[in-house]
Every structure is written in structure tokens, then in C-alpha cells.
BALOTI-338883 format. One record per atom (N, C-alpha, C): residue in one letter; residue number from 1; x negated, y negated, z; atom name. Coordinates in Angstrom, 2 decimals. Example, Ala and Ser with C-alpha at 12.3 -4.5 7.8 and 13.67 -1.06 7.14 Angstrom:
BEGIN
+--------+---------+---------+---------+---------+-------+
! drenti ! drentor !    east !   north !      up ! kolro !
+--------+---------+---------+---------+---------+-------+
!      A !       1 !  -13.19 !    5.69 !    7.80 !     N !
!      A !       1 !  -12.30 !    4.50 !    7.80 !    CA !
!      A !       1 !  -13.20 !    3.30 !    7.80 !     C !
!      S !       2 !  -12.85 !    2.25 !    7.08 !     N !
!      S !       2 !  -13.67 !    1.06 !    7.14 !    CA !
!      S !       2 !  -12.90 !   -0.03 !    7.87 !     C !
+--------+---------+---------+---------+---------+-------+
***
This chain:
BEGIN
+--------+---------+---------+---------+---------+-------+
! drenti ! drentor !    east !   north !      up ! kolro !
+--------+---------+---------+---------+---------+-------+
!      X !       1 !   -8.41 !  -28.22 !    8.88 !     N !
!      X !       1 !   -8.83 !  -27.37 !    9.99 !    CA !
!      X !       1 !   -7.70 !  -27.27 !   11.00 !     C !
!      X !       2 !   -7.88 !  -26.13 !   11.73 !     N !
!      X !       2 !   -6.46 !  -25.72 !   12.49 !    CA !
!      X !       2 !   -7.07 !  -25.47 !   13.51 !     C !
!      X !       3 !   -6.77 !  -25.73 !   15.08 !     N !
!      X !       3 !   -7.22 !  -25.54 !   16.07 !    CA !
!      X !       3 !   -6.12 !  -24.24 !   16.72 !     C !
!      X !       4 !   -7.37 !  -22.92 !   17.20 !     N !
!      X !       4 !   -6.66 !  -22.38 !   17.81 !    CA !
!      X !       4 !   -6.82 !  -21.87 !   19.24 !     C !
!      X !       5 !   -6.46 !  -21.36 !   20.25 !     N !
!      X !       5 !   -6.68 !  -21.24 !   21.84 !    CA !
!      X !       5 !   -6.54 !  -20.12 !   21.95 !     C !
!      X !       6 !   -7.36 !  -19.49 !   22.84 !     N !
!      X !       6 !   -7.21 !  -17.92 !   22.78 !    CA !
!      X !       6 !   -7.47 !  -18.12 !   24.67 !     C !
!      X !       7 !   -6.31 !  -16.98 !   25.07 !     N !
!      X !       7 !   -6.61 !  -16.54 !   26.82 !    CA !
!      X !       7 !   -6.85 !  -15.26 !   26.28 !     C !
!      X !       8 !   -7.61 !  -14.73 !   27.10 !     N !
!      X !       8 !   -7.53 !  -13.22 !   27.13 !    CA !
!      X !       8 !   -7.57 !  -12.65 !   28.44 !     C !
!      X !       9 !   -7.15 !  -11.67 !   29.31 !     N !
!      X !       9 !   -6.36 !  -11.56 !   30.25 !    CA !
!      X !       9 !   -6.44 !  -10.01 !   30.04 !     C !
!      X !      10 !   -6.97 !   -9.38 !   31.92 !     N !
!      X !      10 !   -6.77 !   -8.18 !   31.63 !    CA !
!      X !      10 !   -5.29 !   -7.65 !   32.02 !     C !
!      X !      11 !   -4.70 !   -6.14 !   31.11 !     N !
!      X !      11 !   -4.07 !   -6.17 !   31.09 !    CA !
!      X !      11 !   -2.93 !   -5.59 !   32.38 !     C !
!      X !      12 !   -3.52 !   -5.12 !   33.44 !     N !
!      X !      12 !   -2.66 !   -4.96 !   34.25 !    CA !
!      X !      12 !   -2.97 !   -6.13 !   35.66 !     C !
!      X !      13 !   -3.82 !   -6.38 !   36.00 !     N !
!      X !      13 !   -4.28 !   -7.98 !   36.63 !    CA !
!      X !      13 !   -3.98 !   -9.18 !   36.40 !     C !
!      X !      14 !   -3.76 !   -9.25 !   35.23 !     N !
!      X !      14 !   -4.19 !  -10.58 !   33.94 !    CA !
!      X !      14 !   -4.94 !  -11.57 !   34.69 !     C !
!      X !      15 !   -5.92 !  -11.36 !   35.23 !     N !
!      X !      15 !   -7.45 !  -11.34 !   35.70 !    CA !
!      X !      15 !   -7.75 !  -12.23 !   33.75 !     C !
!      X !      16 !   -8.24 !  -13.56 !   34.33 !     N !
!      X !      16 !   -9.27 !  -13.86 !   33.12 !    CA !
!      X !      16 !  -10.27 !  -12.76 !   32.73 !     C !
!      X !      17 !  -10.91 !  -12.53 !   31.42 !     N !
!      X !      17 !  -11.45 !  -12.46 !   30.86 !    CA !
!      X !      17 !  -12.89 !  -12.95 !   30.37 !     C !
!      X !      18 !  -13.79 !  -13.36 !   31.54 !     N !
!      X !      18 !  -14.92 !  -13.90 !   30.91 !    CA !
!      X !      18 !  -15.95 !  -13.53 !   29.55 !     C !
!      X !      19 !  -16.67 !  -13.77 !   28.81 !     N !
!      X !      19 !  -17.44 !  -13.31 !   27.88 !    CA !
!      X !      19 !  -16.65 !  -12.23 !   26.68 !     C !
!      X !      20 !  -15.22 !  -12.55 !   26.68 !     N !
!      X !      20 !  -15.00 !  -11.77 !   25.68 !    CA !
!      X !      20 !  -15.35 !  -12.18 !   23.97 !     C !
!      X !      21 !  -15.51 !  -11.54 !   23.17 !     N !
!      X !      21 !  -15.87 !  -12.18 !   21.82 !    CA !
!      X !      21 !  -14.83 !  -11.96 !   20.88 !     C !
!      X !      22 !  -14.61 !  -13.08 !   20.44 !     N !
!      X !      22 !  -13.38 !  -13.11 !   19.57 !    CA !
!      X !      22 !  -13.86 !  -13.67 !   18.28 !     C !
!      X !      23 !  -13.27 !  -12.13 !   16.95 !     N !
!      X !      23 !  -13.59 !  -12.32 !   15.88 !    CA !
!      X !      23 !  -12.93 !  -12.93 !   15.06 !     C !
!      X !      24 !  -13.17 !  -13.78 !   13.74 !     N !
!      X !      24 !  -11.88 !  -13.95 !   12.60 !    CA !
!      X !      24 !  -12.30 !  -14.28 !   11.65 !     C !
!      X !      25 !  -12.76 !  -13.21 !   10.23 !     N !
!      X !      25 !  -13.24 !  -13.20 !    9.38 !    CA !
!      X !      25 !  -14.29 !  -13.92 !    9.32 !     C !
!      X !      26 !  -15.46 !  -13.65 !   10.01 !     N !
!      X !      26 !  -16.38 !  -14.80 !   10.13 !    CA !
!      X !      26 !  -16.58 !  -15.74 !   11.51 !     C !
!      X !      27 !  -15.76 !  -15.72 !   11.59 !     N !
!      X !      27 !  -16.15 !  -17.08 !   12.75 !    CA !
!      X !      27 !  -15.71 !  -15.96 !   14.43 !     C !
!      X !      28 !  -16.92 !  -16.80 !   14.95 !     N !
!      X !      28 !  -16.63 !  -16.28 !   16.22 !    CA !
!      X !      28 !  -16.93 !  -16.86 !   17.49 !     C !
!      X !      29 !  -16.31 !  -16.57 !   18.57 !     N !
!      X !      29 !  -16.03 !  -17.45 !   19.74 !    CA !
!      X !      29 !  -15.67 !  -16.42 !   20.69 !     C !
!      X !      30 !  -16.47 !  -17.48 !   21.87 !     N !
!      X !      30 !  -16.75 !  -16.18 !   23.26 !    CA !
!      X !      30 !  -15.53 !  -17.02 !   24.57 !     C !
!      X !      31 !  -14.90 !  -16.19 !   25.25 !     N !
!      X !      31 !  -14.41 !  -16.93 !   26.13 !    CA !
!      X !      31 !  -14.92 !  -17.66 !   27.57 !     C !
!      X !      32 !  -14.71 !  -18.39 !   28.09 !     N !
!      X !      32 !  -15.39 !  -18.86 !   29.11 !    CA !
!      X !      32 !  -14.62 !  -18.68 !   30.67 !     C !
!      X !      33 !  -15.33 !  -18.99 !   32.17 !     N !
!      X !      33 !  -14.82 !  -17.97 !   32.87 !    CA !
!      X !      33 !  -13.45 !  -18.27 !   33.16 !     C !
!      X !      34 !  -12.53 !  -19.09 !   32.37 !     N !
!      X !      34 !  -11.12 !  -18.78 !   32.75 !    CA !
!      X !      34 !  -10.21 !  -17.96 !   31.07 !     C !
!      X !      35 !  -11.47 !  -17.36 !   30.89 !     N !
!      X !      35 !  -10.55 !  -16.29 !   29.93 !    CA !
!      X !      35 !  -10.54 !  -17.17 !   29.13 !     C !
!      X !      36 !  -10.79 !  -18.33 !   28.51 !     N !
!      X !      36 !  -10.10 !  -19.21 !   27.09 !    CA !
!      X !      36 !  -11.04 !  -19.30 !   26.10 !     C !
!      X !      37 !  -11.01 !  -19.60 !   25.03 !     N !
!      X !      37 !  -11.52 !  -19.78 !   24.32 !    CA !
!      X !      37 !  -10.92 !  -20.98 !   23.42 !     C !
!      X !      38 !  -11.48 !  -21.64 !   22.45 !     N !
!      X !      38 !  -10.93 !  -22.69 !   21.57 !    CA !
!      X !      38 !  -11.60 !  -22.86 !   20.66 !     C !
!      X !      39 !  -11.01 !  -22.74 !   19.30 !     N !
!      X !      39 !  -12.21 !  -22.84 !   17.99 !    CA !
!      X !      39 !  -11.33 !  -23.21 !   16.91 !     C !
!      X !      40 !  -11.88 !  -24.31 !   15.81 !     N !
!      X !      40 !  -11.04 !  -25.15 !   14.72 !    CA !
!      X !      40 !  -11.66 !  -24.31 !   13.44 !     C !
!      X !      41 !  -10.29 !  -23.41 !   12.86 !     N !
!      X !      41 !  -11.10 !  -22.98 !   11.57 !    CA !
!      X !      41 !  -10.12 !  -23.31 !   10.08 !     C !
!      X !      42 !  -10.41 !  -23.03 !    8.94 !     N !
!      X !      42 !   -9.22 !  -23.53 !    7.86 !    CA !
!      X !      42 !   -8.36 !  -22.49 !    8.05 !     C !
!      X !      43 !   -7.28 !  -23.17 !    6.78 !     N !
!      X !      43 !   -5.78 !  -22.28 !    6.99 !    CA !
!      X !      43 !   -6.14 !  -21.78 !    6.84 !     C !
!      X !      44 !   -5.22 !  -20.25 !    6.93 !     N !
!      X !      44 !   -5.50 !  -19.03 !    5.95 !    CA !
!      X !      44 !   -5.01 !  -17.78 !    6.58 !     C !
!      X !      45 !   -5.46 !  -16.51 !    6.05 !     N !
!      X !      45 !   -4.98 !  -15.45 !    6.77 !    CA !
!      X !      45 !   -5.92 !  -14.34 !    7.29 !     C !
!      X !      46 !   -6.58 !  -14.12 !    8.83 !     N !
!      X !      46 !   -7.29 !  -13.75 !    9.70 !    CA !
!      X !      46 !   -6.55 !  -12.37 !    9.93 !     C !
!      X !      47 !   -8.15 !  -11.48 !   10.09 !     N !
!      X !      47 !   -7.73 !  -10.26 !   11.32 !    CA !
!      X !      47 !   -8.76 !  -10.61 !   12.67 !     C !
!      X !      48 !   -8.21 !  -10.72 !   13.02 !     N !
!      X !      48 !   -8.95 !  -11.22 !   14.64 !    CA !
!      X !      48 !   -8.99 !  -10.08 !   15.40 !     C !
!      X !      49 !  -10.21 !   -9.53 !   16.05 !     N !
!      X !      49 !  -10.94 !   -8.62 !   16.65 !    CA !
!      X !      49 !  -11.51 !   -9.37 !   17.63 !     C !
!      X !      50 !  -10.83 !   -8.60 !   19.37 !     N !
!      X !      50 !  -11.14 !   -9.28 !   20.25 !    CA !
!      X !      50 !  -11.84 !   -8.01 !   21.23 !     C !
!      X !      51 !  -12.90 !   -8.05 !   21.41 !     N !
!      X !      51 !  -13.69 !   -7.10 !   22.39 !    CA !
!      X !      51 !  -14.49 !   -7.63 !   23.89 !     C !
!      X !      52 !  -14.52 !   -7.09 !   24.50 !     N !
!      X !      52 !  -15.21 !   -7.34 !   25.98 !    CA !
!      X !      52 !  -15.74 !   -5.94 !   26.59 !     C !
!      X !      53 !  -16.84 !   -6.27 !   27.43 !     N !
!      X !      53 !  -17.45 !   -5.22 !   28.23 !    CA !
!      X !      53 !  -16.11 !   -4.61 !   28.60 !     C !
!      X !      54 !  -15.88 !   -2.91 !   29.06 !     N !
!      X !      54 !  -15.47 !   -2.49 !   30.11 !    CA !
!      X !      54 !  -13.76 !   -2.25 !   29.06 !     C !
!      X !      55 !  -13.64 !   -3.00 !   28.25 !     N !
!      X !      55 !  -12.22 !   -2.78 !   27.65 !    CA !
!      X !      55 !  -12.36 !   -2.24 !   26.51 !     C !
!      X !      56 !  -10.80 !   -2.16 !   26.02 !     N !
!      X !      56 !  -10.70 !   -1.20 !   24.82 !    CA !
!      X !      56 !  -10.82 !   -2.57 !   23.66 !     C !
!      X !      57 !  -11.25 !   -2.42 !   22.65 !     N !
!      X !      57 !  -11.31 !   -3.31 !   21.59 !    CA !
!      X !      57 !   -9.57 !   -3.94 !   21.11 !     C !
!      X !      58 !   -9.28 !   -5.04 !   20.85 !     N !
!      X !      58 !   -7.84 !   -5.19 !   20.56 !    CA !
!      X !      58 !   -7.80 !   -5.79 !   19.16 !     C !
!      X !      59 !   -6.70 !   -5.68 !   18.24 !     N !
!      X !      59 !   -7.36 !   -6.12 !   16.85 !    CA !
!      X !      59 !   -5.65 !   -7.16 !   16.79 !     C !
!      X !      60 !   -5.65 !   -7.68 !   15.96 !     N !
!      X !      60 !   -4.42 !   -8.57 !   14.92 !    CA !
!      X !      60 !   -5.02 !   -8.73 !   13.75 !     C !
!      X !      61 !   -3.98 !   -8.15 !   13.10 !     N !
!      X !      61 !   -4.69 !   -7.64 !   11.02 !    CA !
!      X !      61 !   -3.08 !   -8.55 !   10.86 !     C !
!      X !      62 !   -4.17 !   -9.71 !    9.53 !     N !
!      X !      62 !   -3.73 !  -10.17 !    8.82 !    CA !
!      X !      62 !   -2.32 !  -11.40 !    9.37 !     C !
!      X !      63 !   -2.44 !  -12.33 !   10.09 !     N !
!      X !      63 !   -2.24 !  -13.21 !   11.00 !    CA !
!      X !      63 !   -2.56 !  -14.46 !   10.17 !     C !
!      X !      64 !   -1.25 !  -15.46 !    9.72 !     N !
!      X !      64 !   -1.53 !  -16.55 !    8.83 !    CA !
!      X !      64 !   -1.70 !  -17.81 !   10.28 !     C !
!      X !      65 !   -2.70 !  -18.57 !    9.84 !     N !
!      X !      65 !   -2.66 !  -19.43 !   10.87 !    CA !
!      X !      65 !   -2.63 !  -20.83 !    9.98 !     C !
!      X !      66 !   -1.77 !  -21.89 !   10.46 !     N !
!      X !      66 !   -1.50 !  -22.73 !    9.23 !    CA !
!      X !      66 !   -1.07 !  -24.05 !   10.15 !     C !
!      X !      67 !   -0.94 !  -23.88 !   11.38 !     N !
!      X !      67 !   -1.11 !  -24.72 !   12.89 !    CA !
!      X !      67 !   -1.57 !  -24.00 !   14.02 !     C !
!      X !      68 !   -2.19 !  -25.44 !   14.73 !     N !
!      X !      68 !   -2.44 !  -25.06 !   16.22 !    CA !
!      X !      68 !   -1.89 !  -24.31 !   16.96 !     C !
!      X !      69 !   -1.99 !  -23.43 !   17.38 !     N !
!      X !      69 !   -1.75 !  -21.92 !   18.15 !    CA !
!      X !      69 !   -2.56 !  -21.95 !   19.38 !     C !
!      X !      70 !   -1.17 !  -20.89 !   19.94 !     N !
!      X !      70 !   -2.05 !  -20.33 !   21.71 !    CA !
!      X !      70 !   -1.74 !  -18.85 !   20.91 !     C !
!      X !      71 !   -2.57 !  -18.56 !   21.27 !     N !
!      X !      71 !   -3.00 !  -16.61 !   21.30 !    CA !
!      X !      71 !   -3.58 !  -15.77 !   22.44 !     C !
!      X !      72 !   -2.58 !  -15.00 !   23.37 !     N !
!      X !      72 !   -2.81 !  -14.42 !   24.31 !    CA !
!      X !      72 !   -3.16 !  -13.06 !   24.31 !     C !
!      X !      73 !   -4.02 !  -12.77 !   24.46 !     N !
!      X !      73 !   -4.56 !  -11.28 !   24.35 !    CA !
!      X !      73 !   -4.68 !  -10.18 !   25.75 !     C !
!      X !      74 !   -3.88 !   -9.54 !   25.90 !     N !
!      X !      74 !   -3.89 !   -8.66 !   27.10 !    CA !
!      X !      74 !   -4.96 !   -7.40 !   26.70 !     C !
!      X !      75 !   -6.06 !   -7.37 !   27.42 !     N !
!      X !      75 !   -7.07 !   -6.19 !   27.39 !    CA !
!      X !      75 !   -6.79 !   -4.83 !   27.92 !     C !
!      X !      76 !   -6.73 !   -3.88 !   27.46 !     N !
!      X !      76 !   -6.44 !   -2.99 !   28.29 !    CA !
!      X !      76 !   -8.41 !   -2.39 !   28.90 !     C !
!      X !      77 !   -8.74 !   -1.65 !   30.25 !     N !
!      X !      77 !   -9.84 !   -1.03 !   30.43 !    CA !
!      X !      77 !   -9.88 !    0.44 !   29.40 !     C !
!      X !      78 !  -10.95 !    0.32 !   29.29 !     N !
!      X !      78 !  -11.30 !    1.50 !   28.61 !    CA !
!      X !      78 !  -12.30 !    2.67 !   29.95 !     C !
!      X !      79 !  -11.32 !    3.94 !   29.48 !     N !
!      X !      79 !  -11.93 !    4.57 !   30.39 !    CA !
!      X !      79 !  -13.16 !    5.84 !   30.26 !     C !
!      X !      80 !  -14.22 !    5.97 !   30.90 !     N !
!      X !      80 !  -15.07 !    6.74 !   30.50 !    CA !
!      X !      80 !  -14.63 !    8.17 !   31.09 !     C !
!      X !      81 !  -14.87 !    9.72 !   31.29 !     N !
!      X !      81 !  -14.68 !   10.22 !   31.67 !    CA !
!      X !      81 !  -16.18 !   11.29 !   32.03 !     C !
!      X !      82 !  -16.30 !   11.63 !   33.24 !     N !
!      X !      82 !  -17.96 !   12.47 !   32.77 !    CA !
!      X !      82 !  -17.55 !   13.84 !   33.58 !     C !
!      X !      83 !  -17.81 !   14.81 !   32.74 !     N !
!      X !      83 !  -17.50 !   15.77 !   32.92 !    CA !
!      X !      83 !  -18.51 !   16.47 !   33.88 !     C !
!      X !      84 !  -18.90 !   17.19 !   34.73 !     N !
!      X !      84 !  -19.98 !   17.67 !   35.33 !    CA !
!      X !      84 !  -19.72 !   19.40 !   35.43 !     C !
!      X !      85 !  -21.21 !   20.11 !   34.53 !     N !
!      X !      85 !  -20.82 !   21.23 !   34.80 !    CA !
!      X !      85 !  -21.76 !   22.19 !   35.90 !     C !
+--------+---------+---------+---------+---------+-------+
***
């Protein structure tokens, strides 16, 4: 098992990240309110899908993890637009 650390951080603030959910083939883990997260999974090779309210979804395809790692994820906002006619 490989322990890995995830911040996620918005991206022009880098403002923690509370409640973001972070995917990896299976396993998943939410961050807590200083943006982190921490979760022990086997070696191998992950696409990690990281989403939160209010932001754009961020992905990493195909990412060998084979030691303990920090993984920093900058969010960008996602913007709505409403048109009024």
C-alpha cells in the first residue's frame, strides 16, 4: 500500500478546497477544510478525477503511483452564464 496526499487549492486564491472528491479507479476520498486529503491505496496505475462544487472538474489519466506522494491540484471556477431575453 502507498500512501498518497492530495491539497487541492483554488486556482487563482489557492484558497483550500473543502469537500472536494477525489477519484482513483475506485477508491475515493473527500478533502477536509484545509483542502487535504490522504488515502493508502496499492501500486499501480490511476486516472484520478478531482471535482468540487462551483469548479471545473480536473482529471490526471494514467499516473503510476509506486511511493508516497504529495499531489497538488489547482481548481479552476467554473462559470455559469444566464442569458436574459
Amino acid at each position: 500500500m502507498v500512501k498518497v496526499r492530495f491539497i487541492v487549492r483554488d486556482i487563482n486564491t489557492k484558497a483550500p478546497i473543502k469537500d472536494a472528491l477525489i477519484q482513483l479507479n475506485g477508491f475515493k476520498v473527500t478533502t477536509d477544510e484545509k483542502g487535504v486529503a490522504e488515502i493508502e491505496i496499492p501500486e499501480g496505475t490511476y486516472t484520478i478525477v478531482v471535482t468540487a462544487k462551483g469548479y471545473e472538474p480536473y482529471k490526471i489519466e494514467s499516473i503510476s503511483i509506486t511511493e508516497p506522494i504529495t499531489i497538488t491540484v489547482d481548481l479552476a471556477p467554473s462559470y455559469v452564464f444566464l442569458i436574459r431575453f
